[in-house]
C-alpha positions as CSV (number, residue, x, y, z in Angstrom):
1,X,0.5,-9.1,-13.0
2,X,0.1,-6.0,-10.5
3,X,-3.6,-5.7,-9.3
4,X,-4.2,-2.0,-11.4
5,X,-7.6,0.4,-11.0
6,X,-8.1,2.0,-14.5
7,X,-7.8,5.8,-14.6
8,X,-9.9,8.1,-12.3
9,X,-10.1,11.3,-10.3
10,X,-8.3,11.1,-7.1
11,X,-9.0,14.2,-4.2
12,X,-7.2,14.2,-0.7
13,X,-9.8,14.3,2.5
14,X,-10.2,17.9,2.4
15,X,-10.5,18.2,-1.7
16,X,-7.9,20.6,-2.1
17,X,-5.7,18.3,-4.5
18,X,-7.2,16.1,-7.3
19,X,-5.8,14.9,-10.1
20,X,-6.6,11.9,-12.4
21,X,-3.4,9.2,-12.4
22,X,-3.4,7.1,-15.5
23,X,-3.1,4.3,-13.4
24,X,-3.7,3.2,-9.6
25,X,-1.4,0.0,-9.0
26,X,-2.0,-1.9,-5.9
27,X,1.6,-3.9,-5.3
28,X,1.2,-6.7,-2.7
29,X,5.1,-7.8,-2.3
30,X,8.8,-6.2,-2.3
31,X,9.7,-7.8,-5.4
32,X,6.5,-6.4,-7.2
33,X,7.7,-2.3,-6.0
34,X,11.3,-3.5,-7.3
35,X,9.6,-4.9,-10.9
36,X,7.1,-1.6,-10.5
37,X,10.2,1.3,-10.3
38,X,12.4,-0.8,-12.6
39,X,9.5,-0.3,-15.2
40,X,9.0,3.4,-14.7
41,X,13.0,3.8,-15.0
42,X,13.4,1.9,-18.1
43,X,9.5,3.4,-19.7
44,X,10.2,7.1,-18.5
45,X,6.9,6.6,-16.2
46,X,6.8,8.6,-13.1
47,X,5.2,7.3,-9.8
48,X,3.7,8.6,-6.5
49,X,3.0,6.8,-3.2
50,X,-0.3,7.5,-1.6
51,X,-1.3,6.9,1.9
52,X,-4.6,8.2,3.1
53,X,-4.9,11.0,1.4
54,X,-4.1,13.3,4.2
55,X,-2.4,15.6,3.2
56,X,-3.0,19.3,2.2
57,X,0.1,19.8,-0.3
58,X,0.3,18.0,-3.3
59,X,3.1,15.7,-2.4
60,X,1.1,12.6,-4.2
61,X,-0.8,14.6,-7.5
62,X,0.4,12.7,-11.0
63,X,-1.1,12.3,-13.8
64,X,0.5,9.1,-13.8
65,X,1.3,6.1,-11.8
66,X,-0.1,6.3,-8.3
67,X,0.8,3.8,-5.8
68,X,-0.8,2.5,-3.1
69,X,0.3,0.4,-0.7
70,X,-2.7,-1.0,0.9
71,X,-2.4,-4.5,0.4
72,X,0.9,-4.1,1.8
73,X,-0.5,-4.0,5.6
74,X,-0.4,-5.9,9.0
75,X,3.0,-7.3,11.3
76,X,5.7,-8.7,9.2
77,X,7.2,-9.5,13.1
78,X,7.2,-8.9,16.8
79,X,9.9,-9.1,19.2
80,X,8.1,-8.7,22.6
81,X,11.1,-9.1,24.7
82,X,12.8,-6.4,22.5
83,X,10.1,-4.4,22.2
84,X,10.3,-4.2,18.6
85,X,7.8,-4.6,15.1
86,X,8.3,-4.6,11.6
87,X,5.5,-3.7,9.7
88,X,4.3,-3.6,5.9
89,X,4.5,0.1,5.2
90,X,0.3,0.2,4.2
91,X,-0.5,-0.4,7.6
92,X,-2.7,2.3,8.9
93,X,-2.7,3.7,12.3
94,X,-5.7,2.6,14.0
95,X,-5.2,-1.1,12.8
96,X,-1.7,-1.0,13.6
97,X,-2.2,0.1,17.2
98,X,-4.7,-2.7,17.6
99,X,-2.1,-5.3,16.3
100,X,0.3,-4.5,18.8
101,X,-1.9,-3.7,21.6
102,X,-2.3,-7.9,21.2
103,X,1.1,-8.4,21.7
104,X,1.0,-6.0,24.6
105,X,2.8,-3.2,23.0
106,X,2.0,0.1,21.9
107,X,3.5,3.4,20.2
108,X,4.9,5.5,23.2
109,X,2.9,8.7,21.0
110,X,0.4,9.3,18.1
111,X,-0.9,12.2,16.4
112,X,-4.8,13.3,16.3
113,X,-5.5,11.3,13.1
114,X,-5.6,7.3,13.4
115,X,-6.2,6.7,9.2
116,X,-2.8,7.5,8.3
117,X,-0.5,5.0,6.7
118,X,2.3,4.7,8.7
119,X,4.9,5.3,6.1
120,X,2.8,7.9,5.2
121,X,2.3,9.4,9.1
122,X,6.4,9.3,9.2
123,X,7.3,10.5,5.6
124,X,5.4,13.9,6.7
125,X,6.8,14.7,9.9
126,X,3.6,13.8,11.5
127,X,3.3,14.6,15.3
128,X,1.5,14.5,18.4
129,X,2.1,16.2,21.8
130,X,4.0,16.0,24.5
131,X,7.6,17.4,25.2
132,X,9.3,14.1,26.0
133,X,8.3,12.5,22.8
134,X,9.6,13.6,19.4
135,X,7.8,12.8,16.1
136,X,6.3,9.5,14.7
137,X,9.6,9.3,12.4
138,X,11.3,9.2,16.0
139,X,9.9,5.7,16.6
140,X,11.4,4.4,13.7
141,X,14.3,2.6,14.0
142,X,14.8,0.6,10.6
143,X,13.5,0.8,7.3
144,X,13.4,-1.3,4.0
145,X,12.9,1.0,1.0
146,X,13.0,0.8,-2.9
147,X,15.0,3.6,-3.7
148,X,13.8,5.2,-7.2
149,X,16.6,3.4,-8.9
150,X,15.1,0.3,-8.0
151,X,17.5,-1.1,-5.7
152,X,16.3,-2.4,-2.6
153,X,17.9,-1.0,0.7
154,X,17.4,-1.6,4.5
155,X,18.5,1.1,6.3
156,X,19.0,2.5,10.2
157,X,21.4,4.1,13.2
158,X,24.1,1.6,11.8
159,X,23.5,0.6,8.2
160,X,23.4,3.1,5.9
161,X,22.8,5.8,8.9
162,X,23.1,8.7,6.3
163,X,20.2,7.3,3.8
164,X,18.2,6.4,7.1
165,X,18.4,10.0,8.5
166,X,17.6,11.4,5.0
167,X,14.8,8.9,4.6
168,X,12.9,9.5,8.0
169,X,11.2,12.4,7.1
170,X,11.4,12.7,3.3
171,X,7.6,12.5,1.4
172,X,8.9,9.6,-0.5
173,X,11.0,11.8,-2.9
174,X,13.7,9.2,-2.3
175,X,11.9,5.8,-2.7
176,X,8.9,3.9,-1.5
177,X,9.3,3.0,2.0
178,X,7.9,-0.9,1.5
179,X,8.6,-2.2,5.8
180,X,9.5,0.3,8.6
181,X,10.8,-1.2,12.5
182,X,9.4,0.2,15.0
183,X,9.9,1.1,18.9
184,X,7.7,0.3,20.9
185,X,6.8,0.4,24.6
186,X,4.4,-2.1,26.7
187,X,0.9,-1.4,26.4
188,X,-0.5,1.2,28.4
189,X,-3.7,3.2,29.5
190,X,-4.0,6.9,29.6
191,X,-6.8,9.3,31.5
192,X,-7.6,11.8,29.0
193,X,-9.3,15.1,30.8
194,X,-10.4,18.0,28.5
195,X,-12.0,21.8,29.8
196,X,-11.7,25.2,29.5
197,X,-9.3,27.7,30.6
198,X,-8.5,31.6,30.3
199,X,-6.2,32.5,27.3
200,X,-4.0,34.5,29.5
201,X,-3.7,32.1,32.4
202,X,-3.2,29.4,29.8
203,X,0.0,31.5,28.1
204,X,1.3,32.2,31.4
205,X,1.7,28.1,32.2
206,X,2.9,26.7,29.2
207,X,6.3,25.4,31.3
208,X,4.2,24.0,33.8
209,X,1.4,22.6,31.8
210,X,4.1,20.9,29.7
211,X,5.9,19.4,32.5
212,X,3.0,18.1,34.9
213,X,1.3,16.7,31.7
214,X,2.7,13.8,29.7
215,X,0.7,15.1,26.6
216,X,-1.0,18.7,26.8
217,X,-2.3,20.8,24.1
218,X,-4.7,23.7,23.6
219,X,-7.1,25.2,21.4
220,X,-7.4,29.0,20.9
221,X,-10.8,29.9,19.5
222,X,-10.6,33.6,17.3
223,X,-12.3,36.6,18.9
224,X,-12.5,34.8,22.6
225,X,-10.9,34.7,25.4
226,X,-11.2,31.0,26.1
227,X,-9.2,28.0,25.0
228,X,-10.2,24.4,25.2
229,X,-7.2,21.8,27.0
230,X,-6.6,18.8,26.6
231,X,-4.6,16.7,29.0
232,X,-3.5,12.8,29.2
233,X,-1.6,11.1,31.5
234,X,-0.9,7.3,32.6
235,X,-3.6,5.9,34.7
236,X,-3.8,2.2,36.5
237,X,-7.5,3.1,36.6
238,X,-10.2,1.1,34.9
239,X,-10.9,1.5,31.3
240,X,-14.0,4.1,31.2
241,X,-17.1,2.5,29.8
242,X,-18.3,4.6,27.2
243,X,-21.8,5.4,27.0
244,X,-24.3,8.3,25.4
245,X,-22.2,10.7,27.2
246,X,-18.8,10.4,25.1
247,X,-20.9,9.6,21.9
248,X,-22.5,13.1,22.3
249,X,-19.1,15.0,23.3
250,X,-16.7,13.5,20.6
251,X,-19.3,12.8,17.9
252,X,-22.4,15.0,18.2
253,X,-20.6,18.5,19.9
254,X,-17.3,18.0,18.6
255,X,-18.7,17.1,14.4
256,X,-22.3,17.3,13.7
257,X,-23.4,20.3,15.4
258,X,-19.9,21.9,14.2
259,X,-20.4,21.1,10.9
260,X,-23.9,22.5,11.1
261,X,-22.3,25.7,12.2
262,X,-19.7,25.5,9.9
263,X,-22.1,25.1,6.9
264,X,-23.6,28.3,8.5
265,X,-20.7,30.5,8.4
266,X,-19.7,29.3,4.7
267,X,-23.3,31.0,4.0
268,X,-23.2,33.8,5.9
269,X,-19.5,34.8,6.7
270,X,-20.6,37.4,9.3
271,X,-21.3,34.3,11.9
272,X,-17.8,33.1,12.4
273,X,-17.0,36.2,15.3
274,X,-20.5,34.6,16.9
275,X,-20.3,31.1,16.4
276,X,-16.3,31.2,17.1
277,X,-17.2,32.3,20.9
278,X,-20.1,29.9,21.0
279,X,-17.6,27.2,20.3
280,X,-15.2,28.2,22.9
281,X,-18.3,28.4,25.6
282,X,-19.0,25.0,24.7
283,X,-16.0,23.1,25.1
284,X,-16.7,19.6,27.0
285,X,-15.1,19.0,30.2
286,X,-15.1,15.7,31.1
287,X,-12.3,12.9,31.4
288,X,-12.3,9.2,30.5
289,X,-9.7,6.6,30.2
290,X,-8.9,3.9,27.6
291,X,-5.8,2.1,26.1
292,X,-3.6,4.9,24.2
293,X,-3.9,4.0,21.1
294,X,-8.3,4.3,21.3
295,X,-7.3,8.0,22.8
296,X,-4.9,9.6,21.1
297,X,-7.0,10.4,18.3
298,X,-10.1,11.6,17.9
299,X,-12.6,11.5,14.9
300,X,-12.4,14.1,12.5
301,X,-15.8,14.1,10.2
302,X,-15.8,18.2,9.7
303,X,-13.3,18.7,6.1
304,X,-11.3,21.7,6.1
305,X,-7.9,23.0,5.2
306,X,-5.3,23.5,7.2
307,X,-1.6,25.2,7.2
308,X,0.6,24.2,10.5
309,X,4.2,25.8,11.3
310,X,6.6,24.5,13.8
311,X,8.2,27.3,16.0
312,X,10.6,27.2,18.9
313,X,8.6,26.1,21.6
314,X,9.8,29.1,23.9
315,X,8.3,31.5,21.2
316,X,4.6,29.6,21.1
317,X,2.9,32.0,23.7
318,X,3.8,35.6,21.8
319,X,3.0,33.6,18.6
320,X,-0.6,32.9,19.4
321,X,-1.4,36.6,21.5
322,X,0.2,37.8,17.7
323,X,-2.4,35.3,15.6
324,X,-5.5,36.4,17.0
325,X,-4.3,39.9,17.1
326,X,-4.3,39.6,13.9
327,X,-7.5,37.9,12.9
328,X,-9.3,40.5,15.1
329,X,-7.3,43.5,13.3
330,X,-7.9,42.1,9.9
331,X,-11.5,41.0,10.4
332,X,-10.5,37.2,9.1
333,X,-13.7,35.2,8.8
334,X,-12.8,32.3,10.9
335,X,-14.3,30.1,13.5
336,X,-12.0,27.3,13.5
337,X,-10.0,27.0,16.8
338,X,-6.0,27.1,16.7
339,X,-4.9,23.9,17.6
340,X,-1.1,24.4,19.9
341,X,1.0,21.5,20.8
342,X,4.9,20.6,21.9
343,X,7.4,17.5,20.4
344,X,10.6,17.0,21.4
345,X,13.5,17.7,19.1
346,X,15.4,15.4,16.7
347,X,18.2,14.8,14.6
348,X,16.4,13.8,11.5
349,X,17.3,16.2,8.4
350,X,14.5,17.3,7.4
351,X,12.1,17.0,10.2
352,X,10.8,20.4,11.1
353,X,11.4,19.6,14.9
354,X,15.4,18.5,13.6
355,X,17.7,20.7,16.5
356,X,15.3,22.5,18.3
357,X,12.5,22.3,21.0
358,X,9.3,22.9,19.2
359,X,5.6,24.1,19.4
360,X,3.4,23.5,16.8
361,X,0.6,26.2,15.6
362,X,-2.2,24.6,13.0
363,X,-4.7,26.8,11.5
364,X,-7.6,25.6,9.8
365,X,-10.1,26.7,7.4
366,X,-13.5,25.3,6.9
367,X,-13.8,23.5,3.2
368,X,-15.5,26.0,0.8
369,X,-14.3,28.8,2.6
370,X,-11.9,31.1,1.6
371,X,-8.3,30.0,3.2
372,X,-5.1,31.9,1.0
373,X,-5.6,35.6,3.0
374,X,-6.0,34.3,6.7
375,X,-3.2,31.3,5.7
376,X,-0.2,33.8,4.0
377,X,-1.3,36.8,6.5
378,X,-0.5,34.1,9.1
379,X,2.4,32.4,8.0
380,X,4.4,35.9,7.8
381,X,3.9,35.7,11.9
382,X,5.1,32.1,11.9
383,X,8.5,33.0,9.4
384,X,9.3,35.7,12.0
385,X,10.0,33.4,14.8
386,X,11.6,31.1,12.3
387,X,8.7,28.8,11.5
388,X,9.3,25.9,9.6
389,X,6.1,24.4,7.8
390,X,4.6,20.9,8.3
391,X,5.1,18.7,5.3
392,X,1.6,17.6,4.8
393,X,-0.1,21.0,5.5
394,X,-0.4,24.1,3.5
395,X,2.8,26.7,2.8
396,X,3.8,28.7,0.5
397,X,7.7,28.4,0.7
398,X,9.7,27.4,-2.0
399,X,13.6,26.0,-2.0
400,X,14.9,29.0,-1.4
401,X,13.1,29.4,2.0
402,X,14.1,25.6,2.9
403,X,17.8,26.0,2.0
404,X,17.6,28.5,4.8
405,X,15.7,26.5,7.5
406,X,17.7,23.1,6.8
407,X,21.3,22.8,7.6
408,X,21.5,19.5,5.8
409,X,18.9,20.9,2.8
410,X,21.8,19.8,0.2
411,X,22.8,16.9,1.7
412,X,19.0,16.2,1.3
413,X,19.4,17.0,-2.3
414,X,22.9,15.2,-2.6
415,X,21.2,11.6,-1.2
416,X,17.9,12.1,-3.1
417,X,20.0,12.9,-6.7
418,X,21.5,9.4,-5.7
419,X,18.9,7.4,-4.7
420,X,16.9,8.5,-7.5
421,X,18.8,9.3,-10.7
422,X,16.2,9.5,-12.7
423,X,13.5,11.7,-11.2
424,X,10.9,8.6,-11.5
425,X,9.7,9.8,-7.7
426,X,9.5,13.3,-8.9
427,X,6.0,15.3,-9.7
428,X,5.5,19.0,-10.4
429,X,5.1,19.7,-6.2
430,X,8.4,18.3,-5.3
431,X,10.0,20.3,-8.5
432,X,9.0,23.2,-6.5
433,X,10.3,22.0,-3.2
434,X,13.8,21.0,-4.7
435,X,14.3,24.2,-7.1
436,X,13.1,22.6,-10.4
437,X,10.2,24.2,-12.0
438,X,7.4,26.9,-10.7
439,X,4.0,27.7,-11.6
440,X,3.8,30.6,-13.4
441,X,2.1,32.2,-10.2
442,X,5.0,31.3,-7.9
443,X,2.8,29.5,-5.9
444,X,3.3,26.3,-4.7
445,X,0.1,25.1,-4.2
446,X,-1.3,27.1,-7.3
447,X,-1.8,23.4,-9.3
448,X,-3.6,21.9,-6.5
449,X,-6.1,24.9,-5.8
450,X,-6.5,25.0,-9.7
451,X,-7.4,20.9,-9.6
452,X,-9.3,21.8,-6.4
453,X,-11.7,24.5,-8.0
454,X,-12.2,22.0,-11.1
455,X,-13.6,19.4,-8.2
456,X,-15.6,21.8,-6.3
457,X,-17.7,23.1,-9.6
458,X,-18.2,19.0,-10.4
């Protein structure tokens, strides 16, 4: 009998998405996913996988079967000498890179977020910086998957390679990933140095910042002439000792006191021009140095919604002097910084980084503010360039738009018809995203926001 949570409301982290499965089933072995789809084919059910609840779109509402795979979680093996892992798919990020850091490996490149699942963190694209590295899926080199017919399939460069390269970056609209093999390189420490820098100057080195540094990114703060980088590099030096010090840059400056600021400009609109440039004024400088998988991300206790494009990398500096150009010129109540950073390309399908070197522009919106004007306004600007949207993050593109930016969109289609028959991995989000159904607004994310606004007033 599947461990099963009785129906209640589900949200992501920011509260955008909410919606009330019938059931929550908590599998705890291959065989149970297998017995799980092969139920939902033969009953008519439907089910979605859910990771952390990080994402913006709504890739995981149902109103009925919700999956999680949390008690699918740890090392199913190491091969130290290969520098290899397998992993249960439920295994989030932060424990994961603890698990291997005992075996004296580590994952050559994270994102900014350590709660993500890491089928989850790979299903979406999810990135983090650095122009040698490519995204998480990038690190995947095998993977064991319950396709929504039921049948179980393992996956990689040699067997199956055209499932695996459809199945690397793919939401789980194809199966549930159940184990992933990973990559890995040995264990390593990184110096992590943060400060301020002029826009302009900043814009003018991207080449160089990108090649001296082996992860750089920067943060653009609306209607100011300042932006916030971030460097790492590897270090033999000692591991810092934290003290009061980083408490009060990564949890005091960087969330309370922005949170009380952000709470202000909710209120009182009119703030973000002021507390935008008191932000940028503020940025830490300091450096400290710690095993990479403690540094690479960084705690995120301020909620807010966020839409992120990828863009040739060579466009990113005439894309960001064109961003705040336009929040100045359309008087966008903002004070969230825009966060810039560079992955390497791939040959994954549907990966937004798949043929081309790529930037990465996230915009973010305080929770409870308004985010649709600033978010479409901007995304116009990112389409220009030939922008391709994040997975996990707010867009308002359809199939239409994706036929255009994916060269293998209907092989996509052609593998995902196949592998599941059906529709059993299907909810109204990915009928949008494959050319079934619309809302009656065209939008997108028009169920979530409704579903949203219904959580908000409770």
């Amino acid at each position: 009998m599947l461990p099963v949570k009785a129906a209640q409301q589900w949200t992501n982290w920011s509260g955008i998405v909410a919606c009330t499965p019938a059931q929550v089933v908590y599998p705890t072995s291959v065989e149970e996913v297998v017995s799980l789809v092969q139920w939902c084919n033969t009953t008519g059910h439907r089910l979605r996988v859910v990771g952390s609840g990080h994402s913006f779109t709504p890739l995981v509402q149902t109103d009925d079967v919700l999956v999680s795979l949390d008690r699918m979680s740890g090392l199913v093996e190491v091969d130290t000498a290969a520098r290899t892992a397998v992993v249960w798919a439920g295994t989030k990020l932060k424990r994961l890179g603890e698990l291997l850091h005992r075996h004296g490996l580590a994952q050559e490149n994270l994102g900014d977020i350590n709660v993500q699942s890491i089928a989850g963190a790979i299903s979406t694209g999810t990135h983090g910086t650095g122009t040698a590295f490519g995204t998480l899926a990038t690190q995947v080199i095998g993977l064991k998957v319950v396709l929504g017919n039921g049948t179980v399939m393992d996956c990689s460069e040699e067997e199956h390679p055209e499932l695996f390269k459809a199945m690397q970056v793919s939401f789980g609209a194809l199966g549930v990933i159940v184990q992933v093999k990973l990559r890995l390189v040995p264990s390593f420490r990184l110096k992590y140095v943060t400060g301020r820098m002029k826009l302009d100057d900043c814009l003018r080195s991207l080449d160089t910042l990108c090649q001296q540094n082996r992860h750089f990114e920067f943060y653009c703060f609306p209607y100011s002439d300042t932006v916030q980088v971030k460097f790492m590099n590897e270090t033999h030096e000692p591991v810092t000792q934290r003290g009061w010090k980083d408490y009060w840059n990564k949890i005091v400056m960087e969330n309370r006191l922005f949170w009380v600021l952000s709470e202000a400009c909710r209120l009182v609109p009119a703030l973000t021009k002021p507390v935008s440039r008191l932000s940028a004024a503020s940025v830490p400088v300091f450096e400290e140095v710690a095993y990479s998988h403690e540094l690479f991300a960084t705690p995120r206790l301020v909620r807010f919604n966020e839409m992120e494009y990828n863009i040739p990398a060579a466009h990113m500096a005439e894309v960001i002097q064109e961003v705040l150009a336009c929040i100045e010129r359309e008087r966008i109540a903002v004070h969230f910084p825009i966060e810039c950073r560079f992955v390497r390309a791939d040959d994954i399908w549907l990966s937004p980084a798949s043929g081309r070197e790529s930037g990465y522009v996230a915009i973010h919106m305080y929770r409870g503010m308004p985010h649709e004007r600033y978010f479409r306004t901007v995304e116009q600007i990112f389409l220009r360039c030939g922008g391709r949207p994040h997975w996990g993050k707010l867009h308002y593109r359809t199939a239409e738009d994706f036929q255009q930016m994916y060269p293998m969109w209907d092989e996509f289609r052609r593998v995902r018809l196949a592998a599941d028959p059906n529709g059993v991995l299907q909810n109204d989000y990915l009928a949008v995203l494959f050319g079934g159904r619309l809302d009656a607004s065209g939008d997108p994310n028009a169920k979530a926001a409704q579903t949203a606004a219904t959580f908000e007033r409770e």
